[in-house]
Every structure is written in structure tokens, then in C-alpha cells.
C-alpha positions as CSV (number, residue, x, y, z in Angstrom):
1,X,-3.9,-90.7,35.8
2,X,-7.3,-89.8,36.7
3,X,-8.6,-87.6,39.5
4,X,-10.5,-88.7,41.8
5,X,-14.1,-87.7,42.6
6,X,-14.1,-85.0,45.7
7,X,-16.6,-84.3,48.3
8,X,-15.4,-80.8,50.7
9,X,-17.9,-81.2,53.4
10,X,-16.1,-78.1,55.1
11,X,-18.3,-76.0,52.9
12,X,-21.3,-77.8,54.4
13,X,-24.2,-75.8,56.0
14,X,-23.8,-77.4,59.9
15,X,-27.0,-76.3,61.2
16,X,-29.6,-78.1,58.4
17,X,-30.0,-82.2,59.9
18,X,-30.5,-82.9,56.0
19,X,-27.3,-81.8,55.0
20,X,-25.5,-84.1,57.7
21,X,-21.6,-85.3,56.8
22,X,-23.5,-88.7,56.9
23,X,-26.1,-88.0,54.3
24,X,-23.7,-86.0,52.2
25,X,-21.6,-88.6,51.8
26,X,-24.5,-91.2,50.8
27,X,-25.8,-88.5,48.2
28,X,-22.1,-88.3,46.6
29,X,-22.0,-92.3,46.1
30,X,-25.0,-92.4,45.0
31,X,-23.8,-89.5,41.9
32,X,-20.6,-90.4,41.6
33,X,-21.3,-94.4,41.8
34,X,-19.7,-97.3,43.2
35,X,-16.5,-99.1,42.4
36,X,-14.0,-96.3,42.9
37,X,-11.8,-94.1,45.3
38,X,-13.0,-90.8,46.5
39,X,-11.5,-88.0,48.5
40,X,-13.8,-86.8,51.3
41,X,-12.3,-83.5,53.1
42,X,-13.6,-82.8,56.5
43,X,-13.1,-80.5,59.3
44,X,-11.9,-81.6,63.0
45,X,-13.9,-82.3,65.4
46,X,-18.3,-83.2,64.5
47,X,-17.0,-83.7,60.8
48,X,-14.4,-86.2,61.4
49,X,-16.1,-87.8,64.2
50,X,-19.1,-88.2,61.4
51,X,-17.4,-89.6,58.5
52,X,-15.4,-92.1,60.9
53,X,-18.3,-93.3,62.2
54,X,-19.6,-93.6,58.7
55,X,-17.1,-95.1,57.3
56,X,-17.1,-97.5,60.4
57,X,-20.6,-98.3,60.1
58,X,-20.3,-99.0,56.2
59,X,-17.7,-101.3,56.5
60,X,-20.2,-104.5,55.8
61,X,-20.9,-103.0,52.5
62,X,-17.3,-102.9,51.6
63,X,-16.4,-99.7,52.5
64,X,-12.6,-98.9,52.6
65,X,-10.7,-95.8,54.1
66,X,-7.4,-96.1,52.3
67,X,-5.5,-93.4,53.0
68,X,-6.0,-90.4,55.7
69,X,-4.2,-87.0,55.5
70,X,-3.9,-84.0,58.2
71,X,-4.0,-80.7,56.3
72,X,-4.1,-78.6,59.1
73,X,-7.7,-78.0,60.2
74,X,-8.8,-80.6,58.0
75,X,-8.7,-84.0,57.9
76,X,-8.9,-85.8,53.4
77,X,-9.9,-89.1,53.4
78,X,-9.1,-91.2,50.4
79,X,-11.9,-93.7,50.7
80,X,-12.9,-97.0,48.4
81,X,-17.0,-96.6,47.8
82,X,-17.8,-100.7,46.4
């Protein structure tokens, strides 16, 4: 069984625009490529709000949020990047 790729975005720096959850998340799936499942740990509240609306907004490209766990004060996401 093979792990899957993880991005912590709880380690983020919050106060840089460039290092948004958003574009995070794009950079990761564009290193780890497509075609697979990812975990994507966030914290509550701006992070979650961001990769929901992520993850709602890439839904057209096939974008999949499989599986959703509450760890406490953060929230992993096991997400399908086509």
C-alpha cells in the first residue's frame, strides 16, 4: 500500500498572498502530478474555507474530495487531483 502524497498547509506562512492555501495547492499538483489521491491538512477557519472553495471551484476539471477527517483543530482532506 502506498502513501499518499501530503500537503500541511498548517505550516503555511498566512501573511504572504503568494503562499495562499489556493496557490499552494495548485503548486503541489503541479509536483506531485495528476491521476492520484492526496491528503491536504488544513486548519479551521481561512484554511478550510480556502481549500473548500478550491476544491469547489475545481470541480469541472475533475477534482474530487473523497474523504474528510476532523483532527481537532485541523481538518485532512483526502482529495482525487485528475
Amino acid at each position: 500500500m502506498t502513501q499518499e502524497p501530503e500537503l500541511d498547509l498548517t505550516v503555511a506562512d498566512t501573511k504572504c498572498g503568494s503562499d495562499s492555501p489556493s496557490v499552494r495547492i495548485m503548486r503541489f499538483w503541479v509536483e506531485v502530478g495528476g491521476d492520484k489521491d492526496v491528503i491536504i491538512k488544513a486548519l479551521k477557519g481561512v484554511q478550510v474555507d480556502q481549500v473548500e472553495m478550491w476544491s469547489i471551484a475545481m470541480e469541472e476539471k475533475g477534482v474530487k474530495v473523497l474523504e474528510k477527517k476532523d483532527e481537532g483543530n485541523v481538518i485532512a482532506y483526502k482529495i482525487h487531483l485528475p
